[in-house]
C-alpha positions in Angstrom: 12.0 20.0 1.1 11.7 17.0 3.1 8.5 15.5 4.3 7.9 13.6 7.5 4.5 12.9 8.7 3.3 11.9 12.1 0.0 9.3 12.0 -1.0 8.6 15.6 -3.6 5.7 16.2 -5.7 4.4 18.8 -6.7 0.6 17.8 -9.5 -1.3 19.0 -8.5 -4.2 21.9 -9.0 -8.0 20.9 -12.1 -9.1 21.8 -14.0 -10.9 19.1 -14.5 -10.9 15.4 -16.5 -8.0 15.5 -13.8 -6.0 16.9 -11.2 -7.9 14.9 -12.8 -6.6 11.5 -13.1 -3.4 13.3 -9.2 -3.7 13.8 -8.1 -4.7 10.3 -10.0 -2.0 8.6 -8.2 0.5 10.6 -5.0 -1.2 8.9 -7.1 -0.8 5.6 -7.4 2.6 6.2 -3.8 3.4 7.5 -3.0 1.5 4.6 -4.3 4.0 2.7 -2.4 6.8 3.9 0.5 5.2 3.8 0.0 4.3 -0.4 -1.3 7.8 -1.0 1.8 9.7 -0.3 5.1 8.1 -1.2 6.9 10.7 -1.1 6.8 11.1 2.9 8.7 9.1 5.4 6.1 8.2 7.7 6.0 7.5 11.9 2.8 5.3 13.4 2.8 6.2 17.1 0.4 5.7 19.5 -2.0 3.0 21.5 -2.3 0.1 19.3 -3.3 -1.8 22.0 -1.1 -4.8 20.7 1.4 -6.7 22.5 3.6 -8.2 19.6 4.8 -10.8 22.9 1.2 -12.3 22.6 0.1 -15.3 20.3 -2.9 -13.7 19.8 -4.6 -12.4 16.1 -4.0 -8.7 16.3 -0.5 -9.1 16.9 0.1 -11.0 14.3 -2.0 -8.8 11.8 0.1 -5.7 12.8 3.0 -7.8 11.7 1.5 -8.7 8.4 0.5 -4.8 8.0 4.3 -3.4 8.6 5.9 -6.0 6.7 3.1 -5.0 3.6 4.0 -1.1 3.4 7.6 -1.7 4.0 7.4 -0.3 7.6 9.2 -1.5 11.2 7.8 -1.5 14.8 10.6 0.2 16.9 10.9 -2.9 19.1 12.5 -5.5 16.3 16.2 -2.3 16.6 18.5 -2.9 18.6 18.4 0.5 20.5 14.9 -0.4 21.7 15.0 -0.6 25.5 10.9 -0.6 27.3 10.3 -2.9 29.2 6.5 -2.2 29.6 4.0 1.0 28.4 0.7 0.1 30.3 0.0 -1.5 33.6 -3.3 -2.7 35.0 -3.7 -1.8 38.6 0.3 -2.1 39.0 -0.4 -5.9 38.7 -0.1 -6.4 35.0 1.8 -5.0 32.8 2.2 -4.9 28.6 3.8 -3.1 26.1 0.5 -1.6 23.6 2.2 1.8 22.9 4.4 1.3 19.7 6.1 3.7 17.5 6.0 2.7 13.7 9.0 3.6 10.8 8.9 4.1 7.2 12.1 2.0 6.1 15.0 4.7 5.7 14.0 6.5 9.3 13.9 2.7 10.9 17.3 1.8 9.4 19.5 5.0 9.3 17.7 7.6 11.5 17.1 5.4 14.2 18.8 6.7 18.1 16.7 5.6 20.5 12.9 4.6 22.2 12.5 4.9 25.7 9.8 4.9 28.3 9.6 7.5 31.3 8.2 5.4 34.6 7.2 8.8 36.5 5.4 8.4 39.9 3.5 11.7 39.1 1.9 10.3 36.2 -1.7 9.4 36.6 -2.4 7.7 33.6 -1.8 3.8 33.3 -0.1 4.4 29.8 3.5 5.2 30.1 5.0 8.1 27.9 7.0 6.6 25.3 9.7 8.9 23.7 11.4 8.6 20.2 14.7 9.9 19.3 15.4 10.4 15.2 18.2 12.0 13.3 16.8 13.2 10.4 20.2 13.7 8.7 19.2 14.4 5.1 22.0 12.4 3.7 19.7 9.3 4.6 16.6 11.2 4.0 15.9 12.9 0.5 12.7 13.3 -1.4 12.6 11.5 -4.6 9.7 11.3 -7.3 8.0 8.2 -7.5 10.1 6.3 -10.9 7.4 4.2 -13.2 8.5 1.1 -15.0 7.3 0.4 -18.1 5.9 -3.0 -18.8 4.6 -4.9 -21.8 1.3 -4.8 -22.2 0.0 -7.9 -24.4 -3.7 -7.0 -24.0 -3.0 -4.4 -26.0 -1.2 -5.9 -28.7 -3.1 -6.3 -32.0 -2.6 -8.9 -34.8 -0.2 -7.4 -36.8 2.3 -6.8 -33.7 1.7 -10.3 -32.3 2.8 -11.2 -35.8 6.5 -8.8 -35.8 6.6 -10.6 -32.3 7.0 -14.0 -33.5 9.1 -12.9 -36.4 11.7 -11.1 -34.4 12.1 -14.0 -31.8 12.2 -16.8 -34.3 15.1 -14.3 -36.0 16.7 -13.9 -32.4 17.0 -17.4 -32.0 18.3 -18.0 -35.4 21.3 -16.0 -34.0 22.0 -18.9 -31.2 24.1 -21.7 -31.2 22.6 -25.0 -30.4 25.0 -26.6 -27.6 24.4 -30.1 -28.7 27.3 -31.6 -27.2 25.2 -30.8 -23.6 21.8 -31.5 -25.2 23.6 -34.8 -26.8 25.0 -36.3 -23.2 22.5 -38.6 -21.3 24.7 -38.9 -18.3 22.2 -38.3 -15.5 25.0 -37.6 -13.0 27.1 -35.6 -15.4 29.7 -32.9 -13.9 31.1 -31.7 -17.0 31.4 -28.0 -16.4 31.5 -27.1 -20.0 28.1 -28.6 -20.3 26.4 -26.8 -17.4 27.9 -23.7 -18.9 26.5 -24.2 -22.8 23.0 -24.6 -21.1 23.5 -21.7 -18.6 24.4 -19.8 -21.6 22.1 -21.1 -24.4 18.3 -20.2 -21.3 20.0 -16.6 -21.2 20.3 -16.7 -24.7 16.4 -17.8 -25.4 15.7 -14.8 -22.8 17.8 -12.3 -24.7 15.7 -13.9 -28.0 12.2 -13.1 -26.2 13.0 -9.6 -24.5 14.5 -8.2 -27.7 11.6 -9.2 -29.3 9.2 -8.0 -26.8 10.8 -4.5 -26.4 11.0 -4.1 -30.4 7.2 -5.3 -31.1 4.9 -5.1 -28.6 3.3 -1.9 -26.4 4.4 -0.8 -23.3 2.6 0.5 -20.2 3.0 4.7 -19.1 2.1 6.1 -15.9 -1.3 8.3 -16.2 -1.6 11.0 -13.5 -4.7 10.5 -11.6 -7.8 12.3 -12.8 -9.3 12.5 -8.7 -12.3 10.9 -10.0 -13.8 8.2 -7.2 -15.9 5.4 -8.4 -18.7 5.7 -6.4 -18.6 9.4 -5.5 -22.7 10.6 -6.6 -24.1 7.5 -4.8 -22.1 6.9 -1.4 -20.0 10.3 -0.5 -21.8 13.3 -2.7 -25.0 13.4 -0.2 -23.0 12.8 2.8 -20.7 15.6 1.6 -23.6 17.6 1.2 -25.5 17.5 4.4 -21.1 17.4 6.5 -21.1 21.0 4.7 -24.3 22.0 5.9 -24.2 21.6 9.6 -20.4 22.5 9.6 -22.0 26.3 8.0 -24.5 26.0 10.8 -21.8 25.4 13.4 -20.1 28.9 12.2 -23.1 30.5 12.3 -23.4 29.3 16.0 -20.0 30.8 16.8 -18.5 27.3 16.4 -19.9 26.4 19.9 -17.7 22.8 21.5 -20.8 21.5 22.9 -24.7 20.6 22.1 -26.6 19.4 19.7 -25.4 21.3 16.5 -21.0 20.2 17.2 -22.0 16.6 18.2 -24.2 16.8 14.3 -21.3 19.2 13.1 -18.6 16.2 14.3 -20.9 13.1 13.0 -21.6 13.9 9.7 -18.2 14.9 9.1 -17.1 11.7 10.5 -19.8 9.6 8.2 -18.5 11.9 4.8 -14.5 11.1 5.3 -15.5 7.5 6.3 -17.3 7.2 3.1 -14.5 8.5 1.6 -12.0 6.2 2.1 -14.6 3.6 1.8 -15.4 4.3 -1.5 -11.5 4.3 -2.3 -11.0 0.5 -0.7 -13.9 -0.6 -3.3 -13.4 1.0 -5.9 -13.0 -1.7 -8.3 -16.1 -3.6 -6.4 -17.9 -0.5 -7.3 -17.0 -0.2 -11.1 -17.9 -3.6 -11.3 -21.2 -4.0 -9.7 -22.0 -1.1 -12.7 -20.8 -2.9 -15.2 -23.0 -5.5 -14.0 -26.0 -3.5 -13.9 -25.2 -1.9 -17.2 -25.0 -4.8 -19.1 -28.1 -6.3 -17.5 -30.4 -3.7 -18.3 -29.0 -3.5 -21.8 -27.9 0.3 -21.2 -25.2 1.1 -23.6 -24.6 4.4 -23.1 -24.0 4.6 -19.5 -21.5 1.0 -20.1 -19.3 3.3 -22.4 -19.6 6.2 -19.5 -18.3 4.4 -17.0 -15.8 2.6 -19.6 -14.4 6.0 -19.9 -14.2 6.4 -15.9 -12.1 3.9 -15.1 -8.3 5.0 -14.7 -6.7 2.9 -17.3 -3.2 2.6 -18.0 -2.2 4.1 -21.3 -0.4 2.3 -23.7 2.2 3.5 -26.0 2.2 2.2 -29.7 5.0 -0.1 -30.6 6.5 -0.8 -34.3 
């Protein structure tokens, strides 16, 4: 079954760094969403109060963010035709509404973005409509393919030791193209001789990844445990006190005003911010107890939180 998901945003305007930070860890958190499920073909739409006409910072860190998780604004197609999505006062007028593509829905799914200019309409944003055609020969779900890679910190002596064998055995195998090592012509054009060494670097690379693949450990995707670094200090009691109020709100009848849903909405706001802050510095947080582990001498909680981490697992080589 396919998956397309639908993020809308509101960003913050420019105006100051306060704001600006404000902006980028929206990105951040976008971001986020965006890494965490690879599997879905994903559409940003909404204000992000950015006009990518503008010189100014914003625009270009929206830029930075779509070209960082693969993604397009609609204006850069070619079927893009609005001239304007916002107007102050009918005196000035910008574009801040965007839609935003995941890479095959931006290149082969692509129809059209328009704008509707309706005198009825009493808003100063202008609706903004998208047409896709989610054809599924362009659009298929596929499982997210792991690459092994040699891990060298994980290589002990004795494999170090086949390592160097097998390449110096490799490059036993080679022939030495002396008649292009031999010629000290600077300007030489002799195609022969451009060939031998084109031939002899691939040959010292087939020498080394031989050798690598036969000797040395490789690197295997782990499934994620769900463990957060960080979860008892900085999201359990938050957790907590978002579940109680949110029972309290039931047992109110769920009421859409007062003072228990504007407590109800706030600490469920605080416990998913602190969620996805806890995710964005996660490695800061394993860190800082390293730190304090070492510091205060405490060996048993360092091997506790050695045992934490998410490391890669390694697969034993010959």
């Amino acid at each position: 079954m396919e998956i397309v998901d639908c993020v809308c945003v509101y960003m913050p305007f420019e105006d100051g760094a306060e704001i600006t930070e404000d902006f980028i860890d929206q990105l951040r958190c976008i971001e986020l969403l965006v890494n965490d499920n690879p599997d879905c073909h994903i559409v940003l739409c909404g204000d992000f109060n950015v006009d990518f006409t503008r010189n100014w910072s914003h625009p270009a860190l929206q830029s930075s963010f779509c070209d960082n998780v693969s993604m397009s604004p609609a204006h850069r197609h070619t079927e893009y035709s609005v001239d304007f999505t916002y107007n102050f006062d009918m005196s000035r007028y910008s574009t801040l509404d965007h839609f935003i593509l995941s890479g095959i829905l931006f290149d082969n799914c692509f129809q059209t973005v328009s704008v509707l200019h309706d005198a009825d309409n009493m808003s100063d944003h202008e609706p903004v409509l998208l047409d896709l055609c989610l054809d599924l020969q362009y659009v298929s779900l596929t499982d997210k393919v792991h690459s092994p890679r040699p891990s060298w910190q994980k290589a002990n002596a004795v494999q170090l030791s086949n390592y160097c064998g097998a390449v110096s055995e490799n490059l036993s195998q080679l022939d030495l193209p002396t008649d292009a090592i031999a010629c000290h012509n600077s300007g030489c054009c002799d195609a022969s001789h451009y060939a031998a060494l084109r031939w002899y670097v691939a040959g010292i690379t087939w020498a080394c990844d031989g050798a690598c693949k036969n000797t040395i450990p490789v690197t295997r995707c782990k499934q994620r445990s769900g463990r957060i670094a960080g979860w008892s200090e900085h999201v359990k009691p938050l957790k907590e006190k978002s579940m109680f109020w949110h029972k309290l709100w039931l047992s109110c009848g769920r009421p859409r005003s007062g003072a228990v849903a504007d407590c109800m909405r706030r600490t469920r706001a605080a416990y998913h911010y602190a969620i996805r802050n806890v995710r964005r510095k996660e490695e800061e947080i394993q860190r800082e107890r390293f730190a304090q582990c070492m510091l205060n001498n405490d060996n048993r909680n360092f091997w506790a939180e050695v045992k934490k981490i998410e490391v890669t697992e390694v697969v034993g080589a010959g």
